[in-house]
C-alpha positions as a Markdown table, in Angstrom:
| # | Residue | x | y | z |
|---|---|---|---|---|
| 1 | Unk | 0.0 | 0.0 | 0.0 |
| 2 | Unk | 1.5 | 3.4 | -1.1 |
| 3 | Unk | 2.7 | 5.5 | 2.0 |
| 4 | Unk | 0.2 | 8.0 | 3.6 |
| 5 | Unk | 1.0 | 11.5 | 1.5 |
| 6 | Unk | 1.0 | 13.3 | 4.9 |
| 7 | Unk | 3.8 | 11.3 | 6.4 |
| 8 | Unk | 5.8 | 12.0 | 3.0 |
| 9 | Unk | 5.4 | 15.6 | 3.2 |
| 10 | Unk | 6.0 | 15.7 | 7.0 |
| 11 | Unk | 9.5 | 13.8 | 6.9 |
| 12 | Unk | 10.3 | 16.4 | 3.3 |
| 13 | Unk | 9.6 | 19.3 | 5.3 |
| 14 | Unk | 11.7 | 18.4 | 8.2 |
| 15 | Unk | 14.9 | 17.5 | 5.7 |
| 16 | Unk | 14.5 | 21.1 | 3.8 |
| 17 | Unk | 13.7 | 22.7 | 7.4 |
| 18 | Unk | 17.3 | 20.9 | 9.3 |
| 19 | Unk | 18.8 | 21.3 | 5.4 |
| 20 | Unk | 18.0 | 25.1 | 5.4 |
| 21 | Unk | 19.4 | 25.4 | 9.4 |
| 22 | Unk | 16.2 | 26.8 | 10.8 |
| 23 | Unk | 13.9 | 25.9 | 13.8 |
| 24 | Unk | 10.6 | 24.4 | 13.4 |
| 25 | Unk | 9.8 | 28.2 | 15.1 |
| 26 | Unk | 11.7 | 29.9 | 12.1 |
| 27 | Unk | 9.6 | 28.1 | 9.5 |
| 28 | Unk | 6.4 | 28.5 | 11.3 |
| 29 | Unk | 6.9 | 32.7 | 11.2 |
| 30 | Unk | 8.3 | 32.8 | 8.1 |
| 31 | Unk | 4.8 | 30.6 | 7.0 |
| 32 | Unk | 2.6 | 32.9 | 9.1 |
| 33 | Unk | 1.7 | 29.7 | 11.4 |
| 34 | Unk | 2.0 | 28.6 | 15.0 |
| 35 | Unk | 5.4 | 26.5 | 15.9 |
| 36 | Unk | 3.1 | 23.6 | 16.7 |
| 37 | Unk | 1.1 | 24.0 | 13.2 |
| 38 | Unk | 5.1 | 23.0 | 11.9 |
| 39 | Unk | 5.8 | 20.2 | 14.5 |
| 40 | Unk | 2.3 | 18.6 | 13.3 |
| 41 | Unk | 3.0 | 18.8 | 10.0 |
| 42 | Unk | 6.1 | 17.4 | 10.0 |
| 43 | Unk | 4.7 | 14.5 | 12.1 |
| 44 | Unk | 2.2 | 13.6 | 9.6 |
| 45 | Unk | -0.6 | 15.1 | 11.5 |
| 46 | Unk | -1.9 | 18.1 | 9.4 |
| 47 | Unk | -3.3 | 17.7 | 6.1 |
| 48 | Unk | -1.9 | 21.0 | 4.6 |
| 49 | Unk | -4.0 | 22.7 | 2.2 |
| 50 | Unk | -2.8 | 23.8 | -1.1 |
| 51 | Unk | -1.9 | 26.9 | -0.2 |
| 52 | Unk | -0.1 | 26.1 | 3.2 |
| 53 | Unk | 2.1 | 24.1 | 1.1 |
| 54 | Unk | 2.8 | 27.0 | -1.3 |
| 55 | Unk | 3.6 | 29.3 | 1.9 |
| 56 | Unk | 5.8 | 25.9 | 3.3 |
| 57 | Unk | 7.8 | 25.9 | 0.1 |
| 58 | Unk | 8.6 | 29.4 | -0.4 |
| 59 | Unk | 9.1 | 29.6 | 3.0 |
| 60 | Unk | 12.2 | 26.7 | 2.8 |
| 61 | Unk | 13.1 | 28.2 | -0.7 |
| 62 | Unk | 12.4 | 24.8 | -3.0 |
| 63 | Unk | 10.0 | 24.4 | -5.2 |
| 64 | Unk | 6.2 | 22.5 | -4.0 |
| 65 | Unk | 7.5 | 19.3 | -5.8 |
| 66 | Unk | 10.3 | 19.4 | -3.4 |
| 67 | Unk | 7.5 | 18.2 | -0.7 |
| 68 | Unk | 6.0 | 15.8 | -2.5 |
| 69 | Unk | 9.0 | 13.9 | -4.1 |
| 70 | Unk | 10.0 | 10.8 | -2.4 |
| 71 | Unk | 13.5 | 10.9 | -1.8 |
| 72 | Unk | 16.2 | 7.8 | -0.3 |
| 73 | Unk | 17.3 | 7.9 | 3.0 |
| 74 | Unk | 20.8 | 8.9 | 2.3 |
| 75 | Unk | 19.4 | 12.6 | 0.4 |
């Protein structure tokens, strides 16, 4: 069965957030969220809209396909 899409975009978002050397508190103002807004989606827990993930990607700099793209273990 093809992996939940909230758990892929959770564990993206916490590579490009610890890539980009910021806080989960960084990302959430530079998003216009709460801190605990970021540390549920990165858990899997939120189910982002469309437009959260625009403001999540611009946000960490990468394009939206960069939260969506499974990448290996070792990226």
């Amino acid at each position: 069965m093809p992996e939940d899409v909230r758990r892929l975009v959770g564990r993206n978002v916490r590579r490009l957030r610890i890539r980009a050397g910021i806080s989960q508190a960084k990302l959430a103002e530079l998003m216009g969220v709460d801190r605990a807004y970021v540390s549920g989606l990165e858990k899997g827990e939120r189910n982002p809209t469309i437009i959260t993930l625009w403001h999540t990607a611009k946000a960490l700099s990468v394009k939206l396909q960069e939260l969506t793209t499974e990448h290996r273990k070792s990226d």
